[in-house]
mmJSON file of the N, C-alpha and C atoms, coordinates in Angstrom:
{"data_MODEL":{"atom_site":{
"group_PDB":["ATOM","ATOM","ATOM","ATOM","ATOM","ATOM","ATOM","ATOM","ATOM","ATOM","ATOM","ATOM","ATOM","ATOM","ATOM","ATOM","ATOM","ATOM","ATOM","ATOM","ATOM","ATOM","ATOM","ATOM","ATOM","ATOM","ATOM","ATOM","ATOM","ATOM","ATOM","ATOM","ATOM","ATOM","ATOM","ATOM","ATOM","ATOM","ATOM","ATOM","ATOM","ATOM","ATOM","ATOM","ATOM","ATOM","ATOM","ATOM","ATOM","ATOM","ATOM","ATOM","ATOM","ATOM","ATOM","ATOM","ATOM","ATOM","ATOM","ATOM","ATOM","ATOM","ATOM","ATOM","ATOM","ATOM","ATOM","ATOM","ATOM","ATOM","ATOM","ATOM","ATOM","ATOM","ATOM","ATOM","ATOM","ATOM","ATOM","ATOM","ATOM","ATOM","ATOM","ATOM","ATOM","ATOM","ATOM","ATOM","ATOM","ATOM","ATOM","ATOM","ATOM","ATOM","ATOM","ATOM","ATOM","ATOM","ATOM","ATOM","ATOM","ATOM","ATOM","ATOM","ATOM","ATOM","ATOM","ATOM","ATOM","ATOM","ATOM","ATOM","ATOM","ATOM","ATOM","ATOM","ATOM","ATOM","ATOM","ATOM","ATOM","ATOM","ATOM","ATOM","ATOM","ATOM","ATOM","ATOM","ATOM","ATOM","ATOM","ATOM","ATOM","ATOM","ATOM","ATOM","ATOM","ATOM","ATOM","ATOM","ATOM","ATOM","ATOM","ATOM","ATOM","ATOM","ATOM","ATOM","ATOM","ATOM","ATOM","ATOM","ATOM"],
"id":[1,2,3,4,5,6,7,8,9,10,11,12,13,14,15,16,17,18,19,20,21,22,23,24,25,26,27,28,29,30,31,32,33,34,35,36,37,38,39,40,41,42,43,44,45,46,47,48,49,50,51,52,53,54,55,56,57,58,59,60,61,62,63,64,65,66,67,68,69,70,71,72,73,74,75,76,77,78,79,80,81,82,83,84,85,86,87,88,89,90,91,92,93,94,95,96,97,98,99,100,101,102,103,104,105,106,107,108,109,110,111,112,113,114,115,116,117,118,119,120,121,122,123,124,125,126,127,128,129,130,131,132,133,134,135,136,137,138,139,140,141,142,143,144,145,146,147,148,149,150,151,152,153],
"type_symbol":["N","C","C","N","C","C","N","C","C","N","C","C","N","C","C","N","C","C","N","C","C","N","C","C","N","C","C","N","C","C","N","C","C","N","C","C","N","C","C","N","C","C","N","C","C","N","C","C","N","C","C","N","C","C","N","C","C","N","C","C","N","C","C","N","C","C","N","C","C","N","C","C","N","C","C","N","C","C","N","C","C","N","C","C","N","C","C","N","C","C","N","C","C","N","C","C","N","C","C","N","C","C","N","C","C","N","C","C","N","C","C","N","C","C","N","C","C","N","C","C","N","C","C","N","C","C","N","C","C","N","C","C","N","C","C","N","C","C","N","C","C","N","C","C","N","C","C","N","C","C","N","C","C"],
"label_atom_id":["N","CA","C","N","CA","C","N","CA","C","N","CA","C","N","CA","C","N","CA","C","N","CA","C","N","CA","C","N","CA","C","N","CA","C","N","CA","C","N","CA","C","N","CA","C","N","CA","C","N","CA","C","N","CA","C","N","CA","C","N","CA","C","N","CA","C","N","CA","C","N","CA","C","N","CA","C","N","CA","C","N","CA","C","N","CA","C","N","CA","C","N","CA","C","N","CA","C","N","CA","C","N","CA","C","N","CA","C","N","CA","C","N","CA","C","N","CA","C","N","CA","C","N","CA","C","N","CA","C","N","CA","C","N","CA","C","N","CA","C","N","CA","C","N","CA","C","N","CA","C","N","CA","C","N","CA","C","N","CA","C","N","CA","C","N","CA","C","N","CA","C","N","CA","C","N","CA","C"],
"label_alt_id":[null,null,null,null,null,null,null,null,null,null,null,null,null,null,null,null,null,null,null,null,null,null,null,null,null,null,null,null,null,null,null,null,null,null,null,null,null,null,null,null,null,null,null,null,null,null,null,null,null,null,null,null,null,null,null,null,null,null,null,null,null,null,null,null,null,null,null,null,null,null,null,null,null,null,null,null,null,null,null,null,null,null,null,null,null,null,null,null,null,null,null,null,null,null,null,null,null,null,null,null,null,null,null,null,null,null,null,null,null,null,null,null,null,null,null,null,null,null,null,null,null,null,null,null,null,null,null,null,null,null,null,null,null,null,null,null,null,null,null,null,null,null,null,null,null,null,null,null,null,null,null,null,null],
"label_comp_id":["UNK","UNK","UNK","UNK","UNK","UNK","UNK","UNK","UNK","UNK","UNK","UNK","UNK","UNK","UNK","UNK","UNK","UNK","UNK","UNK","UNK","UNK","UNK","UNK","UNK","UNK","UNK","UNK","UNK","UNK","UNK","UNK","UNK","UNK","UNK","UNK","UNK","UNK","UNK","UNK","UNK","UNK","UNK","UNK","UNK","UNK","UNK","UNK","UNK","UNK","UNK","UNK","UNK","UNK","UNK","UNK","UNK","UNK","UNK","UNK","UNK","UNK","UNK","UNK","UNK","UNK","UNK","UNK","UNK","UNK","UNK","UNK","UNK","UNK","UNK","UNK","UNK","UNK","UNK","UNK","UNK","UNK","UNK","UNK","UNK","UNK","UNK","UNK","UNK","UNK","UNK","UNK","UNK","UNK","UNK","UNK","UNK","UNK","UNK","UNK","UNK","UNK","UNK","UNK","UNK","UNK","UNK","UNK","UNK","UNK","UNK","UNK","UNK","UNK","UNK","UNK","UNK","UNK","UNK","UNK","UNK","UNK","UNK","UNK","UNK","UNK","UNK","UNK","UNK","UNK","UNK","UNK","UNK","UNK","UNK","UNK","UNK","UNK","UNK","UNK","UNK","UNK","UNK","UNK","UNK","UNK","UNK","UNK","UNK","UNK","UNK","UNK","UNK"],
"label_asym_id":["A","A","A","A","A","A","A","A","A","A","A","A","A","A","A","A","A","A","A","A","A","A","A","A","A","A","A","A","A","A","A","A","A","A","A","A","A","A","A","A","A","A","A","A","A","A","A","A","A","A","A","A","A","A","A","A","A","A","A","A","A","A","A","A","A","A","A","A","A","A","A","A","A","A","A","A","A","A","A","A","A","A","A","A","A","A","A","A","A","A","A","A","A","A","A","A","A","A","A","A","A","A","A","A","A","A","A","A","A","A","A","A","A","A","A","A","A","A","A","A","A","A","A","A","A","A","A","A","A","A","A","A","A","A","A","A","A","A","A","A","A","A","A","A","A","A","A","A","A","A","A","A","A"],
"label_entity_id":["1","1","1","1","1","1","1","1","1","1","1","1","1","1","1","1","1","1","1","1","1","1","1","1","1","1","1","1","1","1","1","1","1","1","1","1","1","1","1","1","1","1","1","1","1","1","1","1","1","1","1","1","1","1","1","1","1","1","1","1","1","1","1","1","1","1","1","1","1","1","1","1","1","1","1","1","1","1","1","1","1","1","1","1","1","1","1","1","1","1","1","1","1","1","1","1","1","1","1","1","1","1","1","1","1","1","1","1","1","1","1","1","1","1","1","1","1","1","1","1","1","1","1","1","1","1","1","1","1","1","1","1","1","1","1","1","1","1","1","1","1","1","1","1","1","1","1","1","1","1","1","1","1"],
"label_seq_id":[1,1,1,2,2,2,3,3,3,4,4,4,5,5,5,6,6,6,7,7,7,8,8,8,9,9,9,10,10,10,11,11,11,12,12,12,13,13,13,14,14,14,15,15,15,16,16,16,17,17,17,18,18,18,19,19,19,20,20,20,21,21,21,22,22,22,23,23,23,24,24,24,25,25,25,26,26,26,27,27,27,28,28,28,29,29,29,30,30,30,31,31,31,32,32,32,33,33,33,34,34,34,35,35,35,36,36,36,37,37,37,38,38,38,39,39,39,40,40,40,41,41,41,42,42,42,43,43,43,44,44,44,45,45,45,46,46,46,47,47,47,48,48,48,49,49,49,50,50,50,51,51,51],
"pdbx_PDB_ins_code":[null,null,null,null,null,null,null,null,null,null,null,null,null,null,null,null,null,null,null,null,null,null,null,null,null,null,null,null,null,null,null,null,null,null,null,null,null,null,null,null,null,null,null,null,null,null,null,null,null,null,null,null,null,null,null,null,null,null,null,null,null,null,null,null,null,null,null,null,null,null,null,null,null,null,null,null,null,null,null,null,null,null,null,null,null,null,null,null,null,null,null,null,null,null,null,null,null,null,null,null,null,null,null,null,null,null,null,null,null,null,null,null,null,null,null,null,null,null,null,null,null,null,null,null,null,null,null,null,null,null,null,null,null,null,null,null,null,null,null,null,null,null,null,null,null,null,null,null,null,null,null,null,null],
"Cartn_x":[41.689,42.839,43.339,43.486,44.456,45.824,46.467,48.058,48.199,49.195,48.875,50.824,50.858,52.298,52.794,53.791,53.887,55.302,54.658,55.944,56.603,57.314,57.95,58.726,57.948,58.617,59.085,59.767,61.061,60.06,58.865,58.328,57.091,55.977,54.886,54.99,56.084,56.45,56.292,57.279,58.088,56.437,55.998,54.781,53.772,53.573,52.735,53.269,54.87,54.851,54.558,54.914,54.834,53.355,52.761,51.406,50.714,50.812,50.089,50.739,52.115,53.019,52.204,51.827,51.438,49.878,49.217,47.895,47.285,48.301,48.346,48.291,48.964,49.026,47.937,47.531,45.813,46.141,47.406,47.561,46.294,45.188,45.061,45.081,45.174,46.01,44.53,45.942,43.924,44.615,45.805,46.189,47.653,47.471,48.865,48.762,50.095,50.264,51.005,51.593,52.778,53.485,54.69,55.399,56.783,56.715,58.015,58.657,58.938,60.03,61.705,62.584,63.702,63.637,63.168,62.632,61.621,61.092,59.834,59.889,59.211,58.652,57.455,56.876,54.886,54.684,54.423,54.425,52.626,52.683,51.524,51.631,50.109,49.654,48.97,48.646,48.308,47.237,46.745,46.19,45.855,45.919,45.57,44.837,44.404,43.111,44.111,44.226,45.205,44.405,44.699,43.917,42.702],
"Cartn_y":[67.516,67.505,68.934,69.467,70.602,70.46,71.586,71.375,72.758,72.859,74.017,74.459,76.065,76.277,77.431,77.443,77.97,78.875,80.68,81.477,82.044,82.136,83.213,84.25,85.397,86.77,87.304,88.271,89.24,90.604,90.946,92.342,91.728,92.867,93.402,93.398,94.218,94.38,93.613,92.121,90.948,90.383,89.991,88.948,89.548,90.714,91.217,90.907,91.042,90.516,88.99,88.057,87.262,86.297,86.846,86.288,87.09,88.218,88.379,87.534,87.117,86.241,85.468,84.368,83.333,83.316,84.214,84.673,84.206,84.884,84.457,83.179,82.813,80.619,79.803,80.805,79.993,79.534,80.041,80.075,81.082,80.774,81.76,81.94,83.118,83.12,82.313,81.703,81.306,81.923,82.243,82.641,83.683,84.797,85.641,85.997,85.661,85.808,86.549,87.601,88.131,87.232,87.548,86.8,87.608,87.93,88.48,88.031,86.482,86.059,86.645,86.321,86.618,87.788,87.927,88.857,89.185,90.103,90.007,89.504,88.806,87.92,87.94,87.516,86.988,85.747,84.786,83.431,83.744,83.902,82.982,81.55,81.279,79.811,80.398,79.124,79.46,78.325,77.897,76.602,76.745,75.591,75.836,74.407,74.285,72.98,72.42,71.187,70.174,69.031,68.457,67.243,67.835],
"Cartn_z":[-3.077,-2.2,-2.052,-0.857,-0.428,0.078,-0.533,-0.386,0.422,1.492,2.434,2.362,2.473,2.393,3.781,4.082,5.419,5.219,5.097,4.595,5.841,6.007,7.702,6.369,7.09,6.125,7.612,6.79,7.614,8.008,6.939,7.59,6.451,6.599,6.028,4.277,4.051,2.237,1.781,2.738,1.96,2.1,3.26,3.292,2.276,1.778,0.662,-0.591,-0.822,-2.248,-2.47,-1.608,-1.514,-1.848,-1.138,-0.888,-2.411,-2.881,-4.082,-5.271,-5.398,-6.338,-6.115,-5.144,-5.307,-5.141,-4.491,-5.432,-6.919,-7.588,-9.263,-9.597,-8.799,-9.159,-8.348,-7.463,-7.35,-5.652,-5.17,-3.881,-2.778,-1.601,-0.795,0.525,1.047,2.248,3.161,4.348,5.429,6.939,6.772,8.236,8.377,8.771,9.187,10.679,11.061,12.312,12.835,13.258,14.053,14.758,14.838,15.757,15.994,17.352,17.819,19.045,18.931,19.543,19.92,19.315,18.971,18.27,17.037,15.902,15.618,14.894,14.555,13.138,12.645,11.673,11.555,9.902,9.936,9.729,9.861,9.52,8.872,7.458,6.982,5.866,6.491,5.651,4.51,3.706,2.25,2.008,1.483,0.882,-0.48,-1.303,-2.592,-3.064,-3.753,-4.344,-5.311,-5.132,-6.303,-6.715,-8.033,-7.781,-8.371],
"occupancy":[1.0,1.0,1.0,1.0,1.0,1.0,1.0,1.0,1.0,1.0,1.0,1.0,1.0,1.0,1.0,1.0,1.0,1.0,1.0,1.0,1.0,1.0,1.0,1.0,1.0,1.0,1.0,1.0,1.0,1.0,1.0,1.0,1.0,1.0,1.0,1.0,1.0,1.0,1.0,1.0,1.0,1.0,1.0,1.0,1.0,1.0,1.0,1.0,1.0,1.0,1.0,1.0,1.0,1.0,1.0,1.0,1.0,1.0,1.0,1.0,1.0,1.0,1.0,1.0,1.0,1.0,1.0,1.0,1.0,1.0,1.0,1.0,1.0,1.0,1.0,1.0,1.0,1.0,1.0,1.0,1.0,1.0,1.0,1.0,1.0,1.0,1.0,1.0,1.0,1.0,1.0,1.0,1.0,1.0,1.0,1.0,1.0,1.0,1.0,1.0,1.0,1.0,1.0,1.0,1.0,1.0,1.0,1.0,1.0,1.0,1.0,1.0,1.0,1.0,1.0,1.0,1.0,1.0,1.0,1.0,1.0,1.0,1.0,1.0,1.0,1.0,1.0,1.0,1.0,1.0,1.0,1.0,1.0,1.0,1.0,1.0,1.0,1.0,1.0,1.0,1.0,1.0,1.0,1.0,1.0,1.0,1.0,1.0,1.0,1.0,1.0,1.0,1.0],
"B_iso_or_equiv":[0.0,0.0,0.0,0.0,0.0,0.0,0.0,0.0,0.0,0.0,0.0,0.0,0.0,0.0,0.0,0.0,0.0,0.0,0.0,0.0,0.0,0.0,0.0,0.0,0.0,0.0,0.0,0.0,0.0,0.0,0.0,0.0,0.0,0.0,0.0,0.0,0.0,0.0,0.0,0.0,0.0,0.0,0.0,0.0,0.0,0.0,0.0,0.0,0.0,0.0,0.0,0.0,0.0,0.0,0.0,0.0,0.0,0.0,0.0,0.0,0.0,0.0,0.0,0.0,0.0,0.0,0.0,0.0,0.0,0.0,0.0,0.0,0.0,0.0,0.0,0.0,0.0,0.0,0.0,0.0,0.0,0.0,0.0,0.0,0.0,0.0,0.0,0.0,0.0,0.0,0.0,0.0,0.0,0.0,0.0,0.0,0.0,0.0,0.0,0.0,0.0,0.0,0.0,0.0,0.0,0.0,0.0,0.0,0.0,0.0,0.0,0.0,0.0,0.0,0.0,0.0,0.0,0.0,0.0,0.0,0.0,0.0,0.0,0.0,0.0,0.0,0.0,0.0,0.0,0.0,0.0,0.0,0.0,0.0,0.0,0.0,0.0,0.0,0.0,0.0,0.0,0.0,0.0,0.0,0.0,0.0,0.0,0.0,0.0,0.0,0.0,0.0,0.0],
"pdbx_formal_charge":[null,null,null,null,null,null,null,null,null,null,null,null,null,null,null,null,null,null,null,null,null,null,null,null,null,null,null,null,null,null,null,null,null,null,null,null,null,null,null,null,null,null,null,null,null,null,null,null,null,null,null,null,null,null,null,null,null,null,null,null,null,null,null,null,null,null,null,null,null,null,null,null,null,null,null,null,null,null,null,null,null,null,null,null,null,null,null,null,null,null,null,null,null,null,null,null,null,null,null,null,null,null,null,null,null,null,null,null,null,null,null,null,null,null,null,null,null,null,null,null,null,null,null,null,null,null,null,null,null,null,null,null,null,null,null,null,null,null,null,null,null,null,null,null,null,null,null,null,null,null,null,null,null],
"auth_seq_id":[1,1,1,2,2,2,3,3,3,4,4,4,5,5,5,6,6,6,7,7,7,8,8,8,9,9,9,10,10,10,11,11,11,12,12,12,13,13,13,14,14,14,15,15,15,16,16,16,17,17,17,18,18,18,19,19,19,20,20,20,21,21,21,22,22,22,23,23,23,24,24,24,25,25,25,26,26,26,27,27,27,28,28,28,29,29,29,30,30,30,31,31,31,32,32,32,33,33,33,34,34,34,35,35,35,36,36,36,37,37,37,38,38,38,39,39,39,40,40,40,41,41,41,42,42,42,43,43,43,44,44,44,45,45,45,46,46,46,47,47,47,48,48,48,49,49,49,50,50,50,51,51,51],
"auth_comp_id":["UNK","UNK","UNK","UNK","UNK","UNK","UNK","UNK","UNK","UNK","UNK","UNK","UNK","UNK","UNK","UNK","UNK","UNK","UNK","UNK","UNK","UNK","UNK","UNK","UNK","UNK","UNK","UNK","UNK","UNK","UNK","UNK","UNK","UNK","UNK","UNK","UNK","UNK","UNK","UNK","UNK","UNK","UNK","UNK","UNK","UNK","UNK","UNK","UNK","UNK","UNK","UNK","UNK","UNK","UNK","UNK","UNK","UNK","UNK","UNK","UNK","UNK","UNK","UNK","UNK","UNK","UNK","UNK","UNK","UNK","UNK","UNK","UNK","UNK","UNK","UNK","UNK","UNK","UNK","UNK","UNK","UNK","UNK","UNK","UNK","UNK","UNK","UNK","UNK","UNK","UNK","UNK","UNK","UNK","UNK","UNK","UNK","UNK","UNK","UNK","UNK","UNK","UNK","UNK","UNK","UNK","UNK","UNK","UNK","UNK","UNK","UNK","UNK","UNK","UNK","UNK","UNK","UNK","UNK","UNK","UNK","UNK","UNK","UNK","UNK","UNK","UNK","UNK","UNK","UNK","UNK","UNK","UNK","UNK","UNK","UNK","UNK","UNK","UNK","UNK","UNK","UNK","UNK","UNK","UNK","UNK","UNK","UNK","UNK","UNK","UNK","UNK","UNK"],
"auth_asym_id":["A","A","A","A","A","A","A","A","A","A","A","A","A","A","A","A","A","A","A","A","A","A","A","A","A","A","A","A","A","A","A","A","A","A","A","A","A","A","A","A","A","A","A","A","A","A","A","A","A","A","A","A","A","A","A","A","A","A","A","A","A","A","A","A","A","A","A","A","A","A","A","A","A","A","A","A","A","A","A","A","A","A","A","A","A","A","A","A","A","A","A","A","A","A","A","A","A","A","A","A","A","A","A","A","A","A","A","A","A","A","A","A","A","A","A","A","A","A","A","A","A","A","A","A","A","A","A","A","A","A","A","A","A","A","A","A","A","A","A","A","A","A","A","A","A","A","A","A","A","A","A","A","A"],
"auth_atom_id":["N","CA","C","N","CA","C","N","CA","C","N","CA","C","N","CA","C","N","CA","C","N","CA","C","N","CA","C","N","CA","C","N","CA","C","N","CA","C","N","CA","C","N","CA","C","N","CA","C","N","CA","C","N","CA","C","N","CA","C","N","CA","C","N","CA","C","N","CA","C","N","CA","C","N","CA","C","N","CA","C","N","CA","C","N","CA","C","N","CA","C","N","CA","C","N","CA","C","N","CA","C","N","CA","C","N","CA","C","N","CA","C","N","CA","C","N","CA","C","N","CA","C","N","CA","C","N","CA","C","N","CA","C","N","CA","C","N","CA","C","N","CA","C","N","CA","C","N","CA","C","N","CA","C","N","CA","C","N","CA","C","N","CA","C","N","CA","C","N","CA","C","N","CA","C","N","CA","C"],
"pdbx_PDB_model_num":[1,1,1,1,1,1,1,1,1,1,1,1,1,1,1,1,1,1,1,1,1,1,1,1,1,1,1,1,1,1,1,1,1,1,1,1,1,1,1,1,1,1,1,1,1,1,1,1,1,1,1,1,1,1,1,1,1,1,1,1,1,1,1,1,1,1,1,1,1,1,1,1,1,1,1,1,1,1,1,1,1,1,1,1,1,1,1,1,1,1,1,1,1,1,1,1,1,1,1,1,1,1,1,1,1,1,1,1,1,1,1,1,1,1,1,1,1,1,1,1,1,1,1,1,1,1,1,1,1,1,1,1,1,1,1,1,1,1,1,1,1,1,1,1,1,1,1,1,1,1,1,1,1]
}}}
């Protein structure tokens, strides 16, 4: 079973600490996206193996 997680960071820094924190717990990235709607933001996904 895969469990999938969906971060919206504020810039580059934040989506890097982020994604290596949960690196460590067996989280990995499968998708970063830009997004500058309103703001600019990164929305990445994650997936990790459970079960």
């Amino acid at each position: 079973m895969v469990e999938y997680k969906v971060l919206d960071c504020k810039n580059a820094n934040e989506a890097e600490t982020i994604m290596n924190n949960l690196a460590k717990t067996g989280w990995k990235v499968i998708s970063v996206i830009p997004w500058a709607a309103m703001t600019s933001r990164i929305i990445v996904t994650l997936e990790k193996n459970v079960g």
